[in-house]
VMD Tcl script that builds the backbone (N, CA, C; Angstrom):
set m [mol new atoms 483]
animate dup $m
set s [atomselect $m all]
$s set {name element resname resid chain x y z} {
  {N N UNK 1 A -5.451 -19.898 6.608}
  {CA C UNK 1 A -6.071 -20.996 5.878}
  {C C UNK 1 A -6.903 -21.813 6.861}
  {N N UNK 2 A -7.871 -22.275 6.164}
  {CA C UNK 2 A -8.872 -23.161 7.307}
  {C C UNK 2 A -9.429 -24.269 6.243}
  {N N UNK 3 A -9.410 -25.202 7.041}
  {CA C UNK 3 A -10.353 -26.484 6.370}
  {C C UNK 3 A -9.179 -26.616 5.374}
  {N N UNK 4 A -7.779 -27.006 6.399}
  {CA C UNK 4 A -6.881 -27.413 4.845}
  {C C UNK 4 A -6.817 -28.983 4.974}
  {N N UNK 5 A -7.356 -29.509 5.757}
  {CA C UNK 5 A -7.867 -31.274 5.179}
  {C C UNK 5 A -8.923 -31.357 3.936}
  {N N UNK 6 A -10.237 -30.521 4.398}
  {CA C UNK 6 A -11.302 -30.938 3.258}
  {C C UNK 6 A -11.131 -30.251 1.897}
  {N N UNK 7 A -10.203 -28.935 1.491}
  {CA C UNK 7 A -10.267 -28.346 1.052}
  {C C UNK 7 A -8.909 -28.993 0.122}
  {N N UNK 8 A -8.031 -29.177 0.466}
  {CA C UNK 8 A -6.686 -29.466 -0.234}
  {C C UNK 8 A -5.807 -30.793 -0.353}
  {N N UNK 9 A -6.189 -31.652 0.914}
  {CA C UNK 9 A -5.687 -32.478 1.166}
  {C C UNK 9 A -6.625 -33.920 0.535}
  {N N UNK 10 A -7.800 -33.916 0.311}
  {CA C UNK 10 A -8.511 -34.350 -0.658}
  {C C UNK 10 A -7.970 -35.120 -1.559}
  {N N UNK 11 A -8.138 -36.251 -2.230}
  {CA C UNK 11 A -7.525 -36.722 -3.709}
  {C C UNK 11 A -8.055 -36.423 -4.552}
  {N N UNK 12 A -7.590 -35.100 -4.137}
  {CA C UNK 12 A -8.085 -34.554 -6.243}
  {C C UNK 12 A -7.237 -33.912 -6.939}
  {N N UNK 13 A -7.100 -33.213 -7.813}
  {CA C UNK 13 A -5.858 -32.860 -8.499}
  {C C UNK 13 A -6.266 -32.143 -9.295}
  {N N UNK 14 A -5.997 -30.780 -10.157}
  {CA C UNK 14 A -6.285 -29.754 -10.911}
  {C C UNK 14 A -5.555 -29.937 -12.478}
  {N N UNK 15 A -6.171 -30.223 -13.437}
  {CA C UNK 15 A -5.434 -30.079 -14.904}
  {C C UNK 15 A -5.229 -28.734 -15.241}
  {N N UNK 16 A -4.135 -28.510 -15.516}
  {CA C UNK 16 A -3.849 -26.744 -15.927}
  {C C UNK 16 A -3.474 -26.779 -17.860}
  {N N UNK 17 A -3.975 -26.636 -18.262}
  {CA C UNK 17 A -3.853 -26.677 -19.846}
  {C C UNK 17 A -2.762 -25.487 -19.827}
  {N N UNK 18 A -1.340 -26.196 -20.463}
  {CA C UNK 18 A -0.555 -25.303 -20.890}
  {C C UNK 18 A -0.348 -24.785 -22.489}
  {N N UNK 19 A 0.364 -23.725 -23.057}
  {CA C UNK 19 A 0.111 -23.599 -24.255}
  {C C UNK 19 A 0.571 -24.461 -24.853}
  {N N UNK 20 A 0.041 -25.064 -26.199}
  {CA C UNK 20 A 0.343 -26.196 -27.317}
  {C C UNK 20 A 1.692 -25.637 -27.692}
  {N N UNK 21 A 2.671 -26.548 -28.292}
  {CA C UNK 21 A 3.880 -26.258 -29.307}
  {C C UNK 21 A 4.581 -26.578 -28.639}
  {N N UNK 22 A 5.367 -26.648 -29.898}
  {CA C UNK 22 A 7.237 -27.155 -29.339}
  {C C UNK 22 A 7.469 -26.401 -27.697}
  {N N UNK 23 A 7.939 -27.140 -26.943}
  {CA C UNK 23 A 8.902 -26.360 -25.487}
  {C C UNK 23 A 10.056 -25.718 -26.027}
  {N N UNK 24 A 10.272 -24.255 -25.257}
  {CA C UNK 24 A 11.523 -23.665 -25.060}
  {C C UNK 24 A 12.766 -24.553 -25.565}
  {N N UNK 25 A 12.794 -25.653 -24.789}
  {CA C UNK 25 A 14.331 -26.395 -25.166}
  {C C UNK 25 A 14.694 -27.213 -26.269}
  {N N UNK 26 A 13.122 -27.056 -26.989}
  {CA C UNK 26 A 13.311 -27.978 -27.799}
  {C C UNK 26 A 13.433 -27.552 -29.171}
  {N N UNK 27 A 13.283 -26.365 -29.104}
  {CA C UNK 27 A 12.714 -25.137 -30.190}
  {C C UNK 27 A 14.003 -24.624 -30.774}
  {N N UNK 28 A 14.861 -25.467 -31.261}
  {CA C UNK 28 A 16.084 -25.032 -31.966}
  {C C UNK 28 A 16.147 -26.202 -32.886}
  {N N UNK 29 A 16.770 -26.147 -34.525}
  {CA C UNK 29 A 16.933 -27.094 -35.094}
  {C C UNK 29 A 17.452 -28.827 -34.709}
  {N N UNK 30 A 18.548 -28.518 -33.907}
  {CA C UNK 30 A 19.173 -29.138 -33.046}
  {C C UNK 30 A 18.245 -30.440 -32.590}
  {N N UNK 31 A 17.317 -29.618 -31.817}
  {CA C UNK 31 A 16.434 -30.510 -30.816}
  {C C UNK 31 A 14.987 -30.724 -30.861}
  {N N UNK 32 A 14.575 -30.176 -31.955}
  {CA C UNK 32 A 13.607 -30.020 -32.308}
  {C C UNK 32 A 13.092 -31.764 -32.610}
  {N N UNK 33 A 13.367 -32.143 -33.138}
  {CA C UNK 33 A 13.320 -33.618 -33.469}
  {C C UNK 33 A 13.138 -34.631 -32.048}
  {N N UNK 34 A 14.027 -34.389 -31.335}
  {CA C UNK 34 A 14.005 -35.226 -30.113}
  {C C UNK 34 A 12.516 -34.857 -28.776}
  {N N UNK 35 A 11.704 -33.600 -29.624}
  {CA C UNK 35 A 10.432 -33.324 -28.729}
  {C C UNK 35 A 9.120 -34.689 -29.167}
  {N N UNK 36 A 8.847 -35.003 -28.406}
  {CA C UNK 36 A 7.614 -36.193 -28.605}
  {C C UNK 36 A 6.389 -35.632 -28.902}
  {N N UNK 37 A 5.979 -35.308 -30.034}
  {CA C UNK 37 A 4.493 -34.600 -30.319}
  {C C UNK 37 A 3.311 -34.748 -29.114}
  {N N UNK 38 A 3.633 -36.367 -28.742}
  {CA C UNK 38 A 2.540 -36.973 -27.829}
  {C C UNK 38 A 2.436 -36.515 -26.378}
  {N N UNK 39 A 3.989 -35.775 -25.926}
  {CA C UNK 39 A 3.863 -35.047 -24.756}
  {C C UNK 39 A 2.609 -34.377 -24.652}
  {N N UNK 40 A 1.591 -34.484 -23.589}
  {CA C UNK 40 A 0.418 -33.803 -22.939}
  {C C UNK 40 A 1.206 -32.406 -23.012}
  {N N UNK 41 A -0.158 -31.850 -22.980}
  {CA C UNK 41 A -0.033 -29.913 -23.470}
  {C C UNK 41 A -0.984 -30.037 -21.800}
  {N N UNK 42 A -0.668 -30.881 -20.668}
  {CA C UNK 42 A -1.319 -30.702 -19.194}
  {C C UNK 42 A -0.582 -30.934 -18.526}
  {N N UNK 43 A -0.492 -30.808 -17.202}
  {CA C UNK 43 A 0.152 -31.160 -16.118}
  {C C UNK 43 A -0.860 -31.260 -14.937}
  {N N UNK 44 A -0.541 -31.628 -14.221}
  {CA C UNK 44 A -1.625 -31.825 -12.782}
  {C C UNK 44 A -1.121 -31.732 -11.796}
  {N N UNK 45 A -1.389 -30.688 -11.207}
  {CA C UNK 45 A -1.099 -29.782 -9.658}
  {C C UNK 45 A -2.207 -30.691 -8.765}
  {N N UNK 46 A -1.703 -30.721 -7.653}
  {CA C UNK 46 A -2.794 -30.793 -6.422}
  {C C UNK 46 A -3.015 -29.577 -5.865}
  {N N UNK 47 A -4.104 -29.538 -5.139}
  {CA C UNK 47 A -4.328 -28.134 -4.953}
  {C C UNK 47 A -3.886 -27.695 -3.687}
  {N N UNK 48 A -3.213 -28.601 -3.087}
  {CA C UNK 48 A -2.508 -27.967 -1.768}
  {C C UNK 48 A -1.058 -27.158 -2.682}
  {N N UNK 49 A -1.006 -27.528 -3.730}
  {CA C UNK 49 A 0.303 -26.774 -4.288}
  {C C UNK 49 A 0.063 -25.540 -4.704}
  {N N UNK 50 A -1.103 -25.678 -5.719}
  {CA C UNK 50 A -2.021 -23.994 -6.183}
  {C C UNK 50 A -1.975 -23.225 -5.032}
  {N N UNK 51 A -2.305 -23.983 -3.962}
  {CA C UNK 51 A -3.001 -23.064 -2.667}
  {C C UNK 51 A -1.631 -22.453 -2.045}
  {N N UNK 52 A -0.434 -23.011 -1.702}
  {CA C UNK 52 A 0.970 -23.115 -1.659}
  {C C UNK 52 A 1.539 -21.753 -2.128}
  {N N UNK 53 A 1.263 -22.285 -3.868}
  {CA C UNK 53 A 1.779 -21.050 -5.404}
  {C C UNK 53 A 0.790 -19.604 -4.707}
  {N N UNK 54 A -0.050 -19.617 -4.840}
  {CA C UNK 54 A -0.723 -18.304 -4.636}
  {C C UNK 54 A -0.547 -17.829 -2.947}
  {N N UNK 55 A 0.013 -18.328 -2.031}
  {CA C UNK 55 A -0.150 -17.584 -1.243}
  {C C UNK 55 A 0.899 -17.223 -0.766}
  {N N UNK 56 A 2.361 -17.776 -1.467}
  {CA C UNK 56 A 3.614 -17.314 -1.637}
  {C C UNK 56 A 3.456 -15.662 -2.830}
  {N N UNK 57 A 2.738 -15.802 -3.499}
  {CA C UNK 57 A 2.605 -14.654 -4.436}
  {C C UNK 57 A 1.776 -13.739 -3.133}
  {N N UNK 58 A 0.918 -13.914 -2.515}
  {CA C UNK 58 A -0.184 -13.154 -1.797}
  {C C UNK 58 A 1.099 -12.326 -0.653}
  {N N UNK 59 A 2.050 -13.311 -0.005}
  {CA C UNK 59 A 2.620 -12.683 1.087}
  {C C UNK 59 A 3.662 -11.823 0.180}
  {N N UNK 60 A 4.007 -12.067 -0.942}
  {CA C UNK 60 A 5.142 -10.803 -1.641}
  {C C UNK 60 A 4.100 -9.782 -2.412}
  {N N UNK 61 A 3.133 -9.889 -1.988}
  {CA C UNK 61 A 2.106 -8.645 -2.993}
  {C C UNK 61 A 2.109 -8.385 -4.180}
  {N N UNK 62 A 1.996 -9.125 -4.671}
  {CA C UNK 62 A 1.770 -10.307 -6.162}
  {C C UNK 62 A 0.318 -10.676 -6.163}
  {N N UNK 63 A -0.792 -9.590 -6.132}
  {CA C UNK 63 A -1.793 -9.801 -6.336}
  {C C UNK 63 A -2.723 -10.244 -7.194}
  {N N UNK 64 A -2.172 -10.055 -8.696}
  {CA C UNK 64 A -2.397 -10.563 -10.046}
  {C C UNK 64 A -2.429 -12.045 -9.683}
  {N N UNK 65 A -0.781 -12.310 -9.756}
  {CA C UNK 65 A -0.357 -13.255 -9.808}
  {C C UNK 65 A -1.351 -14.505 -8.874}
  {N N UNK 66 A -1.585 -14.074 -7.769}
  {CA C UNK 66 A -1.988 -14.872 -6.712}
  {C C UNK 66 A -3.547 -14.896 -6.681}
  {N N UNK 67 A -4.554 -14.186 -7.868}
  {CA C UNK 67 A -5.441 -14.549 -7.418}
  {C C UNK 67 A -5.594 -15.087 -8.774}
  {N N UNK 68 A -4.831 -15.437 -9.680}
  {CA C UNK 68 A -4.963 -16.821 -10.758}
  {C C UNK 68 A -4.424 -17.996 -9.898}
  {N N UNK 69 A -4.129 -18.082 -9.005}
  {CA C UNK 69 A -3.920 -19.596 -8.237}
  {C C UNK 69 A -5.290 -20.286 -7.566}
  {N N UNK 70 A -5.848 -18.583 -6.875}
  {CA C UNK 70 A -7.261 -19.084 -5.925}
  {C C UNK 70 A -8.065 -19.093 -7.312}
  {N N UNK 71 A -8.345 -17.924 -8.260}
  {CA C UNK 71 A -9.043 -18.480 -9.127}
  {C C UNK 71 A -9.208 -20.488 -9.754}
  {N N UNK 72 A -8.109 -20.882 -10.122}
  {CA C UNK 72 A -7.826 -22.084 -10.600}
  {C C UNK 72 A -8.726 -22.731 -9.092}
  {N N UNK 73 A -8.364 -22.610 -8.218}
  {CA C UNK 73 A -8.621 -23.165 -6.717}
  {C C UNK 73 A -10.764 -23.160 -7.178}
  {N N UNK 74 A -10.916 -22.008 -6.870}
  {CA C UNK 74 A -12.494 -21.610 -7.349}
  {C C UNK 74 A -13.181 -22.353 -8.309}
  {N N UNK 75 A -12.757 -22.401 -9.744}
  {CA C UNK 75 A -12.968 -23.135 -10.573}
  {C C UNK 75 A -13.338 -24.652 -10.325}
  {N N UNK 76 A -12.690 -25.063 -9.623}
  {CA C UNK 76 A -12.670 -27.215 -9.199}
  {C C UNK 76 A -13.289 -26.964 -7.881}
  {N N UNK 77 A -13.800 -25.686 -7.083}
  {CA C UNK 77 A -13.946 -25.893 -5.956}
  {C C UNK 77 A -14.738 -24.231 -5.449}
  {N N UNK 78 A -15.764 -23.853 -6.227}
  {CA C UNK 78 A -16.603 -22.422 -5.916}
  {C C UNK 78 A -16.952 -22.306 -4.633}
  {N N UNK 79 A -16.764 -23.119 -3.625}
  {CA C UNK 79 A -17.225 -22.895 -1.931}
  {C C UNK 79 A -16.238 -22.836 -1.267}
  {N N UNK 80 A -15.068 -22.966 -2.004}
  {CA C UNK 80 A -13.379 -22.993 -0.900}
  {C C UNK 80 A -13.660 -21.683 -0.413}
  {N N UNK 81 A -13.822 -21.705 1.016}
  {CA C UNK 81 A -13.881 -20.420 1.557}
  {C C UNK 81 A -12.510 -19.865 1.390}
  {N N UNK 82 A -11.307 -20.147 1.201}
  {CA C UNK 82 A -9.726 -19.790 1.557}
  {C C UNK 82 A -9.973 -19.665 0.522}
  {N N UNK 83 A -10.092 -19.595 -1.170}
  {CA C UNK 83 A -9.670 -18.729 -1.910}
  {C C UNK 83 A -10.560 -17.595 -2.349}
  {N N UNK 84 A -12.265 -17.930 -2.075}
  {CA C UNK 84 A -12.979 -17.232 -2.103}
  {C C UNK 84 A -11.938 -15.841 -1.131}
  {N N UNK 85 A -11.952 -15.651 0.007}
  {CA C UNK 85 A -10.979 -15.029 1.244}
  {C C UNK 85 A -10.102 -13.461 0.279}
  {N N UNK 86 A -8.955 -14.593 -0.183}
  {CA C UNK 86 A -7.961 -14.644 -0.434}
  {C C UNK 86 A -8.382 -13.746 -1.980}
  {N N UNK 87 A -9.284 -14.347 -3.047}
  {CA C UNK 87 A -9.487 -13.528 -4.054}
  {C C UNK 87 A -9.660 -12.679 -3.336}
  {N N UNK 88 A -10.963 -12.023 -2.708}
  {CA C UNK 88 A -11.715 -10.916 -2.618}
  {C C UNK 88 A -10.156 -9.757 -1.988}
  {N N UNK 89 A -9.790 -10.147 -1.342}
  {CA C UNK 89 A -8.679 -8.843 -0.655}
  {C C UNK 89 A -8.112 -8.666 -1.500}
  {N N UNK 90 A -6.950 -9.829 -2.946}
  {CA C UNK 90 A -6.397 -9.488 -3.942}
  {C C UNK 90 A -7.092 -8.375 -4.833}
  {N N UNK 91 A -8.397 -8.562 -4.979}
  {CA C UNK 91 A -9.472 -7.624 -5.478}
  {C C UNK 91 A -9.648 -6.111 -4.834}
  {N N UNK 92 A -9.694 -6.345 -3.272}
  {CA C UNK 92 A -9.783 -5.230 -2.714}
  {C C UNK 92 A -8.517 -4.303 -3.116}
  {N N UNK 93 A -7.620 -4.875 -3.217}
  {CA C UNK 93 A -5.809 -4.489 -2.744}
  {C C UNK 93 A -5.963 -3.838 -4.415}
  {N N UNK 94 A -6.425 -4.623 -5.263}
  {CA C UNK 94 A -5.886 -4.299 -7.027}
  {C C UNK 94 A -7.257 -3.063 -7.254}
  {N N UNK 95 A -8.616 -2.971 -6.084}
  {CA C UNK 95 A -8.737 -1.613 -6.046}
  {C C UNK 95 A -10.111 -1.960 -7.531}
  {N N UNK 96 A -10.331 -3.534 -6.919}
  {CA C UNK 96 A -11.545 -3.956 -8.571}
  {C C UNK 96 A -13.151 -4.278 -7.166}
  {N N UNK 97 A -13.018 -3.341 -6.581}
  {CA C UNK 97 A -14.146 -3.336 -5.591}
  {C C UNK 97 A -15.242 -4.015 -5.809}
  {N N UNK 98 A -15.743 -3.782 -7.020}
  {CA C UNK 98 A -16.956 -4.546 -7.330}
  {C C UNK 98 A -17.232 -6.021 -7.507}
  {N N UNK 99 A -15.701 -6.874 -7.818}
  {CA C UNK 99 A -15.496 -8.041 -8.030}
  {C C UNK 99 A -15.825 -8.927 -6.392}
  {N N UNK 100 A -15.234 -7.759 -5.429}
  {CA C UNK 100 A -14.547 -8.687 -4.212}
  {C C UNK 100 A -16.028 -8.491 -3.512}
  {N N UNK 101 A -16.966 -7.641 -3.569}
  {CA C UNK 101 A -18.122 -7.890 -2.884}
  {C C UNK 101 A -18.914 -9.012 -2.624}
  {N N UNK 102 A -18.841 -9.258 -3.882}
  {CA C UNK 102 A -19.850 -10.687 -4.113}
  {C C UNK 102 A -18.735 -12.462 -3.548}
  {N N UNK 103 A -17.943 -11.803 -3.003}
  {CA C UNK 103 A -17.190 -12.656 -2.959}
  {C C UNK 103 A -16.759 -12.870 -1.034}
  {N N UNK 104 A -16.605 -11.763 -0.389}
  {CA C UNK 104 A -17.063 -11.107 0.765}
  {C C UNK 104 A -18.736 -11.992 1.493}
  {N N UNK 105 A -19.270 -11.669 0.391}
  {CA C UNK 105 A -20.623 -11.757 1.231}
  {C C UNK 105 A -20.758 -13.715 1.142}
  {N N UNK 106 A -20.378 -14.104 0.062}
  {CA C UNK 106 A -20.124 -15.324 0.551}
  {C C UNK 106 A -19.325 -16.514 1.725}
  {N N UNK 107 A -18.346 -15.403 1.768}
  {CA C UNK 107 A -17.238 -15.691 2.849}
  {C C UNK 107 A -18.331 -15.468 4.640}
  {N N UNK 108 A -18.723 -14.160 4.365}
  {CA C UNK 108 A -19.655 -13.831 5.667}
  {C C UNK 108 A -20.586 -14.465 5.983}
  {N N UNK 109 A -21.492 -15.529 4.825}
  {CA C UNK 109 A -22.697 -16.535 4.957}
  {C C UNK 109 A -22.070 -17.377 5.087}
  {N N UNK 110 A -20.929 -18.025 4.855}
  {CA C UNK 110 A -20.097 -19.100 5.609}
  {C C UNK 110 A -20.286 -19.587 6.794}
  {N N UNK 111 A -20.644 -20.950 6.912}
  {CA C UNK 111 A -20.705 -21.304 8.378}
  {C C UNK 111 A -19.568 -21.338 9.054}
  {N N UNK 112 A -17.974 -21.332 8.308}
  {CA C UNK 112 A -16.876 -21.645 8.511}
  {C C UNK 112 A -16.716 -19.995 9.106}
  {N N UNK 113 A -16.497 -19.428 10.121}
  {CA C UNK 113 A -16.487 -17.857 10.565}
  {C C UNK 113 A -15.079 -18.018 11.091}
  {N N UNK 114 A -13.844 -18.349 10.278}
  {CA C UNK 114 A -12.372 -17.912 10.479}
  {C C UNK 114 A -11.995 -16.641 9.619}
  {N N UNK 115 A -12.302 -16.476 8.851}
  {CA C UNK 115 A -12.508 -15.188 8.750}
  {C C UNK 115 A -12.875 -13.939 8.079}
  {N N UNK 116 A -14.192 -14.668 9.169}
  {CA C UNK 116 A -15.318 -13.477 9.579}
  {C C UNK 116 A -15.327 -11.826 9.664}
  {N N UNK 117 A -14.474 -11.943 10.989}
  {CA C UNK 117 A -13.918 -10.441 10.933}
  {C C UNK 117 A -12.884 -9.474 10.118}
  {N N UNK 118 A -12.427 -10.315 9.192}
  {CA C UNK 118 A -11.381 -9.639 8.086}
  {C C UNK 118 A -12.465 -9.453 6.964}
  {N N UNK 119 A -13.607 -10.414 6.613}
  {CA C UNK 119 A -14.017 -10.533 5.647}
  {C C UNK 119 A -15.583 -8.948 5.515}
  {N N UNK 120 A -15.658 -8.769 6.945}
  {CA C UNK 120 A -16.467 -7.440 7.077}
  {C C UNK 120 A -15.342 -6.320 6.685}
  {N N UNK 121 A -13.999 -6.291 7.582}
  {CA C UNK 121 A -13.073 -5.039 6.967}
  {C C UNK 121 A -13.577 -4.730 5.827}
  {N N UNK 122 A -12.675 -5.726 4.867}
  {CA C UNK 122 A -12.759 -5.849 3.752}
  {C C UNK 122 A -14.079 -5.583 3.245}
  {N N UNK 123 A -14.691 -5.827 2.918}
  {CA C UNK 123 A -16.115 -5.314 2.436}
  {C C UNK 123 A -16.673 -4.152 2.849}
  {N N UNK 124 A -16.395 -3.820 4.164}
  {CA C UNK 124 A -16.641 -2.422 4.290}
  {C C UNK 124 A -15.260 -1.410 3.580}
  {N N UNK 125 A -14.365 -1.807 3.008}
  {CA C UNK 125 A -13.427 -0.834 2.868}
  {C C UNK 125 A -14.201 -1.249 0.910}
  {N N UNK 126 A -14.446 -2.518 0.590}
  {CA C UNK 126 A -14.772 -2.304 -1.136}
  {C C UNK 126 A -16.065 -1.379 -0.998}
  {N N UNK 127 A -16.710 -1.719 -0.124}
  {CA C UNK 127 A -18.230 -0.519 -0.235}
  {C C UNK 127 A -17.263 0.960 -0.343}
  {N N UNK 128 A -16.279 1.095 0.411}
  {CA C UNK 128 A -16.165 3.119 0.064}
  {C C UNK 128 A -15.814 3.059 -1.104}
  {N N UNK 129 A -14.882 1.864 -1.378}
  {CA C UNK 129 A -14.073 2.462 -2.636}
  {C C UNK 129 A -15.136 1.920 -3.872}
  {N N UNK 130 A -16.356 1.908 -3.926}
  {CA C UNK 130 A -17.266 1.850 -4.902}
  {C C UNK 130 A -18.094 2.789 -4.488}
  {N N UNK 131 A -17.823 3.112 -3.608}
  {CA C UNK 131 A -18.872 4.662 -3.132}
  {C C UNK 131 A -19.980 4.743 -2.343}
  {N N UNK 132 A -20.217 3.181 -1.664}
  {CA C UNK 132 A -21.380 3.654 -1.095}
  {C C UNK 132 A -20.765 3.763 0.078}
  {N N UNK 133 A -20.673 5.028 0.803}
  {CA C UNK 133 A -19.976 5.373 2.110}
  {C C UNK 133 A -21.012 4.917 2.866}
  {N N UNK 134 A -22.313 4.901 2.942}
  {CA C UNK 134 A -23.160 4.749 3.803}
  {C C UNK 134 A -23.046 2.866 4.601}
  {N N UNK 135 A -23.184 2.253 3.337}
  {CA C UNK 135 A -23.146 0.847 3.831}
  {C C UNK 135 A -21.801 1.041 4.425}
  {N N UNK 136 A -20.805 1.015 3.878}
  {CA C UNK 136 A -19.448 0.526 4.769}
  {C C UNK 136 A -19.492 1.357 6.293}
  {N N UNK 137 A -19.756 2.700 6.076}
  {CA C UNK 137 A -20.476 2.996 7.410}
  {C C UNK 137 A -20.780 2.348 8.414}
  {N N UNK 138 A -22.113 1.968 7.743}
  {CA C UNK 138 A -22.771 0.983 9.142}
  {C C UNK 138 A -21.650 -0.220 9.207}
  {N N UNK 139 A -20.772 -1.036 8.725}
  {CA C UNK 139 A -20.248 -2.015 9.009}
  {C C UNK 139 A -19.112 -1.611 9.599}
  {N N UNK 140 A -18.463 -0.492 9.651}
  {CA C UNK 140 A -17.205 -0.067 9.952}
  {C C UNK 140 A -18.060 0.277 11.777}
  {N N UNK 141 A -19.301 0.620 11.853}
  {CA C UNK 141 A -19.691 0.798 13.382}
  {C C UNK 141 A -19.893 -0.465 14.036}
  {N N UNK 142 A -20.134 -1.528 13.843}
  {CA C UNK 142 A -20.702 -2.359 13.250}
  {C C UNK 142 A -19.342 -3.551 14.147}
  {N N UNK 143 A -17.976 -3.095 13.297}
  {CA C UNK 143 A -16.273 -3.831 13.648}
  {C C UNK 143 A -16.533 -3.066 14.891}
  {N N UNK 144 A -16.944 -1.210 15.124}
  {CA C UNK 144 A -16.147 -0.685 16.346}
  {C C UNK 144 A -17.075 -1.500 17.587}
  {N N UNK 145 A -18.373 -1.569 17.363}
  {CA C UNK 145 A -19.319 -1.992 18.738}
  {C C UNK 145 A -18.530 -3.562 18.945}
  {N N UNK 146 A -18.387 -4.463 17.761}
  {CA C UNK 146 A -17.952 -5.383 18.454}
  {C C UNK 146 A -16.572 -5.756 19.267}
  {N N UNK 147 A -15.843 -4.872 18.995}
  {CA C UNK 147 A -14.708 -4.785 19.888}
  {C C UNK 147 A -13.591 -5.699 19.280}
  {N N UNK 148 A -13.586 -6.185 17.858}
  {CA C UNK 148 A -12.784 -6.831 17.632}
  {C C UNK 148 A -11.303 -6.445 16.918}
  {N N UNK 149 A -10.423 -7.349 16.233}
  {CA C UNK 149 A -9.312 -6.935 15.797}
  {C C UNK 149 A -9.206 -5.962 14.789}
  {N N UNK 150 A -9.966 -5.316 14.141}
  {CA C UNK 150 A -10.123 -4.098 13.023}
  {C C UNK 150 A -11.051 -2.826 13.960}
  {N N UNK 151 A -10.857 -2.673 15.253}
  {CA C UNK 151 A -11.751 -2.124 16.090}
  {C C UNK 151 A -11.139 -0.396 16.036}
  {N N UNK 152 A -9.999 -0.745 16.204}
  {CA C UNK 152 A -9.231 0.704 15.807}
  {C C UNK 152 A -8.816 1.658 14.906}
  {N N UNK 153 A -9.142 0.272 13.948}
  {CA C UNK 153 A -8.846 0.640 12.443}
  {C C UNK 153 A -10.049 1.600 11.928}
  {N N UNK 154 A -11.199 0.892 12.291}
  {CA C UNK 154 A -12.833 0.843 12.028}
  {C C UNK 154 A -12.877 2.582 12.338}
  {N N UNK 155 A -12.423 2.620 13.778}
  {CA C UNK 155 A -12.729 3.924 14.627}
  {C C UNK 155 A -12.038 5.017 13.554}
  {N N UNK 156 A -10.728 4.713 13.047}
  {CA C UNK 156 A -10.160 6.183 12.371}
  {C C UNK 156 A -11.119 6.182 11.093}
  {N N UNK 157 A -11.054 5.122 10.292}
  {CA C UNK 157 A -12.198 5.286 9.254}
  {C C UNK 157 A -13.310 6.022 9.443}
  {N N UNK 158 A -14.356 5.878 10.608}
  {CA C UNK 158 A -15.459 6.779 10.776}
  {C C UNK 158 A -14.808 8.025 11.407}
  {N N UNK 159 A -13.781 8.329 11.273}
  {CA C UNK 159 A -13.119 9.864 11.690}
  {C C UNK 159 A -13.551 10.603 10.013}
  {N N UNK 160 A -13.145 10.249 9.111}
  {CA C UNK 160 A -13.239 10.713 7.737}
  {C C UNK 160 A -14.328 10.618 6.830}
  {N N UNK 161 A -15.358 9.765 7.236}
  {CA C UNK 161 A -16.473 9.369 6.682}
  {C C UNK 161 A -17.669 10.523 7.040}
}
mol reanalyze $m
mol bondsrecalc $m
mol representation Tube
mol addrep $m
């Protein structure tokens, strides 16, 4: 995570519209009566909590799950580089290649370059798995010349390419 002052720590707060109707507990003859119609059908997360929720789902590989947190995150906030990040690999990982590109290349025009070098992996691994072997190619040579942390990884990839 980066930029978790400007990004989360912020006073702002996210409305999550939950579904309308009676609650679970209240939904028996019993108790039905004692539910307040006027109860809000909202609640309000801060987004250091969303950010929190989804990346507890991200480290148990709960990829669904975790990129409706950065989504929600995206929504109040389309330049958060950390969920922009964070979608695109959930994307890569769930194998929806075409989603995480456009999402990649924003992360890489980022002036914020924490991470930079995951965010080429990644995009060079959604380019194969959408087929263009050629682009991820050049970017997978691209990780090996620069010598960085996907440098080895990069190298077996252009073994098979």
């Amino acid at each position: 995570i980066t930029d978790f002052e400007k990004y989360y720590r912020s006073k702002f707060t996210i409305t999550l519209k939950s579904m309308t109707g009676v609650p679970a507990q209240f939904d028996d003859e019993h108790n039905r009566d004692k539910h307040n119609e006027a109860d809000p059908a909202e609640r309000v997360v801060t987004a250091d909590d969303v950010l929190n929720e989804a990346l507890g789902y991200f480290n148990q590989g709960r990829f669904g799950k975790c990129m409706a947190g950065f989504e929600l995150l995206l929504n109040h906030n389309p330049n958060d580089v950390n969920a922009l990040f964070y979608t695109a690999v959930c994307n890569v990982r769930l194998e929806l290649h075409g989603r995480a590109i456009p999402m990649l290349d924003k992360v890489l025009a980022s002036s914020n370059n924490a991470f930079h070098q995951e965010a080429e992996w990644y995009k060079a691994i959604a380019l194969s798995g959408k087929g263009d072997k050629a682009a991820s190619k050049k970017i997978m040579e691209g990780i090996v010349a620069k010598k960085g942390f996907y440098k080895k990884q990069a190298a077996e990839k252009l073994k098979t390419m």
